[in-house]
C-alpha positions as CSV (number, residue, x, y, z in Angstrom):
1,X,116.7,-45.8,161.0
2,X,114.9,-48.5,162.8
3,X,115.7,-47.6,166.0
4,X,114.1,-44.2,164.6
5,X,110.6,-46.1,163.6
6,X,110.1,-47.6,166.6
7,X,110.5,-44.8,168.5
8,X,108.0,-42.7,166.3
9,X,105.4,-45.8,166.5
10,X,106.2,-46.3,170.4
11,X,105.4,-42.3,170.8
12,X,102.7,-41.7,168.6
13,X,100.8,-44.9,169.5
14,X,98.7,-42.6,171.6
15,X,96.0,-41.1,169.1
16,X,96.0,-37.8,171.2
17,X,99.7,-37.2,170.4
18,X,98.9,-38.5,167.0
19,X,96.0,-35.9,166.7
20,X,98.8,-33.3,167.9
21,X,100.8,-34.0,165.4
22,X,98.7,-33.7,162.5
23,X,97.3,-30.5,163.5
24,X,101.0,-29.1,163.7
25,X,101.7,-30.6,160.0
26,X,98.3,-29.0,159.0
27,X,99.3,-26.2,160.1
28,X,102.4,-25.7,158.8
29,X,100.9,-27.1,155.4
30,X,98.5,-24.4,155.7
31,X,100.8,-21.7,155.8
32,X,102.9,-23.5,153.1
33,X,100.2,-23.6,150.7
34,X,99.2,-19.8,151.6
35,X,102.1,-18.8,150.8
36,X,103.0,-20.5,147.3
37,X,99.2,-20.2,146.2
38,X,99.3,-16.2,147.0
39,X,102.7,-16.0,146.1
40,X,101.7,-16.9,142.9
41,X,98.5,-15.7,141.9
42,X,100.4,-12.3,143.3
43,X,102.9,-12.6,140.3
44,X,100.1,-12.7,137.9
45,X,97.8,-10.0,139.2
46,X,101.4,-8.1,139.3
47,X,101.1,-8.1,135.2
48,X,97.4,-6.6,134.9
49,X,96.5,-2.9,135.4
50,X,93.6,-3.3,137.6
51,X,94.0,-3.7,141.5
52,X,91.2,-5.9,141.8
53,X,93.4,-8.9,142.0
54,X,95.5,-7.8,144.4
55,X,92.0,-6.7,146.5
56,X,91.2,-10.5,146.2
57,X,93.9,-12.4,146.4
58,X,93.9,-10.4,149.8
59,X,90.8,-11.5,150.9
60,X,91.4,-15.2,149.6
61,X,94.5,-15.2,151.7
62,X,93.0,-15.7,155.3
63,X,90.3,-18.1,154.3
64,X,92.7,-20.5,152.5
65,X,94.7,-20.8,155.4
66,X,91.5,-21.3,157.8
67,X,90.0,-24.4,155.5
68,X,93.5,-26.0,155.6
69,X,93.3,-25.6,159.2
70,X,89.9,-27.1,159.4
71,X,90.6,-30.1,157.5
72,X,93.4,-30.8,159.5
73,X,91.2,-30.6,162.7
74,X,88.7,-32.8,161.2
75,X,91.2,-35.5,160.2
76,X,92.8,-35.1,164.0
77,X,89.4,-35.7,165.3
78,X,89.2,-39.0,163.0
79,X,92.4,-40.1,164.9
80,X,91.4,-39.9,168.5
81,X,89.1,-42.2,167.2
82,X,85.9,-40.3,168.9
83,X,82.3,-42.0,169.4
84,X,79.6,-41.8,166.3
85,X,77.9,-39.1,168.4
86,X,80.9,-36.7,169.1
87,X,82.4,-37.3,165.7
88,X,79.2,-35.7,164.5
89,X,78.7,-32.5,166.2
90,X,82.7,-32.2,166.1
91,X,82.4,-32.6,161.9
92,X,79.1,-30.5,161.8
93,X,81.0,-27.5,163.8
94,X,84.0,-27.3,161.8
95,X,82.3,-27.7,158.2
96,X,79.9,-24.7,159.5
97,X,82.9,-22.9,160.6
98,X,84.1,-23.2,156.9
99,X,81.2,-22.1,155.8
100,X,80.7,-19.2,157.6
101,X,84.3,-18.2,156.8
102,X,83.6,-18.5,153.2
103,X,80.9,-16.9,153.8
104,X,82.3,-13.8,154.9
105,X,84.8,-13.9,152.4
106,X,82.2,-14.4,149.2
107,X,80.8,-11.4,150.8
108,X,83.8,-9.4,150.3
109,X,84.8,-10.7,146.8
110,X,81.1,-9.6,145.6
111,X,82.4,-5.7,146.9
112,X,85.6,-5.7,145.9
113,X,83.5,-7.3,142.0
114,X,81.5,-4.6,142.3
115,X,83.6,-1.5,142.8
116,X,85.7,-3.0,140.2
117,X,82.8,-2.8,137.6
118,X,81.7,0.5,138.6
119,X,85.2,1.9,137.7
120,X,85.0,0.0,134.4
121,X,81.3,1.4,133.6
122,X,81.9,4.6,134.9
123,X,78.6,6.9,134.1
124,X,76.9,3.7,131.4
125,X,73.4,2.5,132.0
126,X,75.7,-0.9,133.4
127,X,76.6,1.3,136.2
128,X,73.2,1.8,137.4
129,X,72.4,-2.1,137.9
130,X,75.3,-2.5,140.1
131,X,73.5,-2.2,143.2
132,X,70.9,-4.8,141.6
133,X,74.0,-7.1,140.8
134,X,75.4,-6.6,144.3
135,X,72.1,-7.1,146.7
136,X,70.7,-10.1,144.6
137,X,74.4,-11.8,144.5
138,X,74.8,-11.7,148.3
139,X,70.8,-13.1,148.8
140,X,71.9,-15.9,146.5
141,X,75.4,-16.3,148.9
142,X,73.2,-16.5,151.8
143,X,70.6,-18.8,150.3
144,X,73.2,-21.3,149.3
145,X,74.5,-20.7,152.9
146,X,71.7,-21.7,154.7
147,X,71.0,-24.8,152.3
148,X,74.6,-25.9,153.0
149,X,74.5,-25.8,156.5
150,X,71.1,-27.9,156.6
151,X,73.3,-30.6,154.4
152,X,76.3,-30.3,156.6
153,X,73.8,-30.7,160.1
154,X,71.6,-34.1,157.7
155,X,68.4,-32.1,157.9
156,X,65.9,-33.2,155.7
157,X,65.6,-30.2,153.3
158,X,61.7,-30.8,152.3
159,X,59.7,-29.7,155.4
160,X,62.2,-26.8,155.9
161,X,61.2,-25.9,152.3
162,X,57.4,-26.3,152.7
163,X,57.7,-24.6,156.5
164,X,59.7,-21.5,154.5
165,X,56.1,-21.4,151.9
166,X,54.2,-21.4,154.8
167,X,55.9,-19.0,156.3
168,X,56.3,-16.7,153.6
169,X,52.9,-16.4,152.3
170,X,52.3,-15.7,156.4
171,X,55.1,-13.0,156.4
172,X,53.5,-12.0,152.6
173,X,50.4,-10.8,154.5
174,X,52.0,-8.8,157.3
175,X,54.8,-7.0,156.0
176,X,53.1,-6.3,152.4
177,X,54.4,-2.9,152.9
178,X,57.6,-4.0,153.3
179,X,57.4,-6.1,150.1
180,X,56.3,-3.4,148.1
181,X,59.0,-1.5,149.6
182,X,61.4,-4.3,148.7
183,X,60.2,-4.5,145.1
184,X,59.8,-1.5,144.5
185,X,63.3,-0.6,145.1
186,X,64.4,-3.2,142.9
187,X,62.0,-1.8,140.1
188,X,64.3,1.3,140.8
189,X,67.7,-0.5,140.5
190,X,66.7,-1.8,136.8
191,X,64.8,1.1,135.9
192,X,67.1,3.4,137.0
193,X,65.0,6.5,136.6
194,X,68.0,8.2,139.0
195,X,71.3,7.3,140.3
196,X,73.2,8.1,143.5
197,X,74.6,11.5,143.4
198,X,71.4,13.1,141.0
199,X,68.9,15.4,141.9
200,X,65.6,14.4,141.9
201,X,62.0,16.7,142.5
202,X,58.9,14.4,143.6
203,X,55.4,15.0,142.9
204,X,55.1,15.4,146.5
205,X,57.7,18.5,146.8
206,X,60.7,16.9,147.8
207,X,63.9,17.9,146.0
208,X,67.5,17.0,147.2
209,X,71.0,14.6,146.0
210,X,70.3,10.9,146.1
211,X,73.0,9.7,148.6
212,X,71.4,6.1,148.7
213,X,69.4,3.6,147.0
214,X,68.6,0.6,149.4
215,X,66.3,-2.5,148.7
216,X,63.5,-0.8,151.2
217,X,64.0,2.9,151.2
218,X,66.0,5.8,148.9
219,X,67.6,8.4,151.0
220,X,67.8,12.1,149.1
221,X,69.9,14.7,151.3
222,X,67.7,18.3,150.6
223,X,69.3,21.9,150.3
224,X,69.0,22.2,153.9
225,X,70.7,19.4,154.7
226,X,67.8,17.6,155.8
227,X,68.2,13.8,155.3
228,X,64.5,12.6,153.6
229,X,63.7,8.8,153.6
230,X,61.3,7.8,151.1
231,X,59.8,4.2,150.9
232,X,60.4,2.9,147.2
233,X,56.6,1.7,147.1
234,X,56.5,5.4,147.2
235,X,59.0,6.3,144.6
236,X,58.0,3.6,142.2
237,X,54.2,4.7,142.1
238,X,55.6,8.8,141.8
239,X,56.5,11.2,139.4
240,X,60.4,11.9,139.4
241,X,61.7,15.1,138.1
242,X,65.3,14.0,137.7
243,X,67.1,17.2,136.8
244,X,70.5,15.7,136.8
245,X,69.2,13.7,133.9
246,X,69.1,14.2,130.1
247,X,72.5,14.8,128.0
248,X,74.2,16.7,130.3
249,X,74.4,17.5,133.8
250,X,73.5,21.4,133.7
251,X,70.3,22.7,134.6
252,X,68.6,26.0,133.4
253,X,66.9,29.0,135.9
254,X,64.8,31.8,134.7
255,X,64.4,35.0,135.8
256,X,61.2,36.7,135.1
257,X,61.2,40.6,135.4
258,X,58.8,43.3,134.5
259,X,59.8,46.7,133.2
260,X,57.6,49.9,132.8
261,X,56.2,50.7,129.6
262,X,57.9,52.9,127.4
263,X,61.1,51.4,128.1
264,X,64.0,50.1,125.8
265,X,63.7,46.8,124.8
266,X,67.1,46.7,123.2
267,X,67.9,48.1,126.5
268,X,66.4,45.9,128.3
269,X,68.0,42.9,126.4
270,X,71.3,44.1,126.9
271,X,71.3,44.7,130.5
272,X,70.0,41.1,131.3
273,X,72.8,40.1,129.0
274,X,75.1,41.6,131.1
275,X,73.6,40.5,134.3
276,X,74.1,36.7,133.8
277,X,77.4,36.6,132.5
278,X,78.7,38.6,135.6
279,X,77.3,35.7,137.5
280,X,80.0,33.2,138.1
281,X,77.3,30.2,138.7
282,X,76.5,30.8,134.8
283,X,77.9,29.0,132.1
284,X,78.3,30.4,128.5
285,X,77.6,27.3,126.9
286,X,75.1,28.0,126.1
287,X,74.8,31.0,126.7
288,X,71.9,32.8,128.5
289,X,68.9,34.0,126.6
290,X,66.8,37.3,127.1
291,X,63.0,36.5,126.2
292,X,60.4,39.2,125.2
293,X,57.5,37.5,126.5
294,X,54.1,39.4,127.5
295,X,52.4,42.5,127.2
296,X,51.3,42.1,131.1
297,X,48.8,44.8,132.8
298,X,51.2,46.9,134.3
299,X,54.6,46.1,132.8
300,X,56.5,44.2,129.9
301,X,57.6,41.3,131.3
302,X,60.9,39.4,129.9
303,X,62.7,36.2,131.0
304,X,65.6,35.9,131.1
305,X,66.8,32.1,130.7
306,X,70.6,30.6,132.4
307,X,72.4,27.7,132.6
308,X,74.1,26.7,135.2
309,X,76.9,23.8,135.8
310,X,74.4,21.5,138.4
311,X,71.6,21.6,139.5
312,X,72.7,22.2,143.5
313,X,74.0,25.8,142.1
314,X,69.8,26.6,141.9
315,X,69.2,28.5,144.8
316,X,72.9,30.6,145.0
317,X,72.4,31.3,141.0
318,X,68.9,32.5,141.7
319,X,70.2,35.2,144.0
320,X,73.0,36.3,142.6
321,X,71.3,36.7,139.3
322,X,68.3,38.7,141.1
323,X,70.7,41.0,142.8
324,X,72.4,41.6,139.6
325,X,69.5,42.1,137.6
326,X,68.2,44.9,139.9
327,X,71.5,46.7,140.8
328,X,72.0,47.1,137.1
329,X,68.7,48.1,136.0
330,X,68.8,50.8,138.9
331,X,72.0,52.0,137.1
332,X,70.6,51.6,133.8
333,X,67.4,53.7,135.1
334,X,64.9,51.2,134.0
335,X,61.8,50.9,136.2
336,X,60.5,47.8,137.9
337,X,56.9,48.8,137.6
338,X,54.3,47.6,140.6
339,X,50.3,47.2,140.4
340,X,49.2,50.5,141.2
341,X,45.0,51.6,142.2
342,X,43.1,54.9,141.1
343,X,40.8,55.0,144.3
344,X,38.1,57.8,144.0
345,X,36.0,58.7,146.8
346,X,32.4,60.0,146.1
347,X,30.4,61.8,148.4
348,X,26.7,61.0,149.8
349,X,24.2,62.8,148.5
């Protein structure tokens, strides 16, 4: 056993071997503690329902192992026995390392939080500040990024702080549009006049689905399949038709058609009745309603009034209803009337 010590203190007495060796322990400790830490926070994410543990413990797995790692480095740098100077930068490198791969990590976690409460709200006002939650939590990340890597490199905080007000009243004046962009879309996020997937008309024409709500800009995808990018300073200051909105999900169409006077309004009725429910795009509930609205110049003009299960279905239930309308009203041998003109022609003299 002696003989044993001497030979260890004989060997190691060089601090590079010595360094050697505690970066092979830390390693192997490393991998030890990754695996009885996962291990068992695996056995109790085993016993919930939800996969989100599993997502983390997942993401926590390679970062453990990494900050282990790093600490072992740092303490194998302590045993070379390096100058004030080297010790330093070599310290300052490997706690931004650590940092960064945190970094990364808290990124993930806030994702993998996210999802996980969007499943939970499902369609609830909560759902709609999501994005909010998700965007502000990964600024704060980074803010607390950068002020830790000014700590680990001893930079005096203060004129970095009054440089930054400087800065941003600079930046303030520039990119105002940009701000207003930037607040506008989160005025959007906690409003929450629409969410991702509605259909939205703006005062200014456009109509599509939302397909993105970002922190500059909302992306709505039109009929045509037309990708529109609207700046949220934009959106914020317009009027939103949100036709996805209200209790439900369906949306109504009208058909307005004029028949000739002298024609049967029961008739009438009933074959507009039967023209929307052999449309497949129209729901029954509720079911469509025939409208007896005007005595117009040349014709009696009724609505007739349809629901439909979204909003996207607009244009197709349009013209199938159309089509319908007038293939059974030229079978029922009810006129569609047009303007007509009495032109008389007078001679001179």
């Amino acid at each position: 056993m002696e003989q044993a010590l001497t030979w260890f203190k004989q060997t190691f007495a060089n601090p590079w071997l010595l360094a050697l060796l505690v970066i092979g322990v830390t390693v192997i400790v490393a991998k030890l503690t990754d695996i009885v830490l996962c291990r068992a926070l695996w056995s109790l994410a085993q016993r919930t329902k939800s996969d989100v543990d599993e997502r983390l413990i997942e993401v926590l797995h390679r970062p453990i192992f990494l900050t282990v790692v790093l600490i072992g480095l740092f303490i194998a740098a302590n045993v070379v026995g390096l100058d004030d100077p080297f010790l330093f930068y070599v310290a300052g490198l490997l706690k931004t390392l650590g940092v960064l791969i945190w970094t990364v990590a808290l990124f993930r976690i806030i994702e993998i939080v996210v999802d996980g409460l969007g499943r939970v709200a499902g369609d609830t006002p909560m759902a709609r500040t999501l994005p909010l939650f998700n965007n502000v939590a990964k600024l704060v990340v980074l803010g607390g990024v950068v002020y830790a890597i000014l700590l680990t490199w001893q930079l005096d905080v203060k004129p970095w702080l009054a440089s930054a007000g400087i800065a941003g009243l600079a930046i303030g004046f520039a990119a105002k549009d940009t701000i207003a962009n930037l607040f506008g879309g989160l005025f959007i996020l906690a409003d929450a006049p629409y969410k991702l997937g509605d259909y939205i008309v703006l005062d200014s024409g456009e109509r599509g689905q939302v397909i993105n709500i970002g922190l500059r800009s909302t992306r709505i995808l039109t009929r045509d399949d037309v990708e529109v990018t609207l700046p949220n300073a934009v959106i914020a200051n317009a009027k939103i038709v949100n036709e996805s909105g209200g209790p439900a999900v369906q949306s109504r169409v009208t058909v307005t058609v004029g028949v000739a006077y002298g024609s049967d309004v029961d008739q009438v009725r009933r074959v507009l009745m039967e023209a929307a429910r052999a449309v497949a795009d129209v729901v029954q509930d509720p079911e469509p309603r025939v409208r007896f609205t005007e005595f117009g110049d040349s014709a009696l003009v009724f609505r007739l009034l349809c629901w439909i299960h979204e909003p996207e279905q607009r244009g197709r239930a349009l013209d199938a209803l159309n089509t319908e309308v007038y293939r059974r009203f030229n079978a029922a041998g009810i006129q569609i009337p047009f303007p007509q003109r009495d032109v008389n022609m007078r001679q001179p003299g």
